[in-house]
N, C-alpha and C positions, 0 to 999 in steps of 0.2 A: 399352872403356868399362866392362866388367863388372870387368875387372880391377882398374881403377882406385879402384871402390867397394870391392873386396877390400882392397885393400892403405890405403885410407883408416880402414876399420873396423879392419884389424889395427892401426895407430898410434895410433887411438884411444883414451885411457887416462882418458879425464873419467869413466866410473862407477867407476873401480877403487878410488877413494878412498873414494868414499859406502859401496861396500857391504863394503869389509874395517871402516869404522867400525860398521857393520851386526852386521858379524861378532862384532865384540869385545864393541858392546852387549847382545847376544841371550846370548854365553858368558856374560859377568858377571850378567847380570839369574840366569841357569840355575844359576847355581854356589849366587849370592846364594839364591833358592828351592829350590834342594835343602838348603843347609846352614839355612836357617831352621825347614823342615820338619822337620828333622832335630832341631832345638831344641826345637821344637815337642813333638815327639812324645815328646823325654826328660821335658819339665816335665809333660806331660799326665800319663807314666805314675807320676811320683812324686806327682802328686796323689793320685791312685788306691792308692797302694801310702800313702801318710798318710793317707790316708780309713779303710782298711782296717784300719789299726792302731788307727785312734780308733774303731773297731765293736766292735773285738775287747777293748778297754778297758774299756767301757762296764760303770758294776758297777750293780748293781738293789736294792744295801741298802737299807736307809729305817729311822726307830726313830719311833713315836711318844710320846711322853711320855703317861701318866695323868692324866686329867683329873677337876676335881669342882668343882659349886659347887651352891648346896641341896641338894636331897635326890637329886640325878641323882649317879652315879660313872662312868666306865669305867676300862678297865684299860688301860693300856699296851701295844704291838705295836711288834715289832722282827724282820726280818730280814734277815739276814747273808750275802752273797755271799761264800764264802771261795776262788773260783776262783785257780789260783796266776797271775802275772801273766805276759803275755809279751815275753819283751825280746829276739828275734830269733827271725825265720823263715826263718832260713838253713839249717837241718838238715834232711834226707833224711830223718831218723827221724819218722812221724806220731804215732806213739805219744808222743813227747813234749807235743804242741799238746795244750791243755784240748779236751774235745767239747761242744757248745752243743748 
């Protein structure tokens, strides 16, 4: 009798199907989620690294024009950011980068 359950469960192949579908579901969903993450984390860091650039841009000039009307004057004001710009931060050398 005992046997006979043995050897019924060994020919029995009704979940073999479901769970090799299983198998393939779970790989692809994992591949799918590692390479997205994987995208993910490249766009994140080039936002970062174009944020970065547009800090390092930022100039602080301004000019004000002289103003007058009746007996009031002022004088004009103007300041000049002459920082040189930066067009790659790809060099090892620090002494190149401006210092803020």
């Amino acid at each position: 009798m005992l046997t006979n359950l043995f050897v019924k469960l060994w020919k029995d192949e009704c979940g073999a199907i479901v769970s090799a579908e299983y198998l393939l579901l779970g790989t692809v969903v994992g591949v799918g989620g590692v390479t997205g993450m994987a995208a993910m984390r490249d766009s994140v860091a080039e936002e970062f690294r174009e944020y970065g650039q547009s800090v390092r841009e930022v100039r602080q000039a301004y000019t004000v024009n002289a103003m007058s009307g009746g007996a009031a004057k002022t004088a004009g004001s103007t300041f000049s950011d002459n920082r040189p710009a930066v067009t790659s931060m790809t060099s090892s050398n620090p002494a190149q980068y401006p210092s803020f």
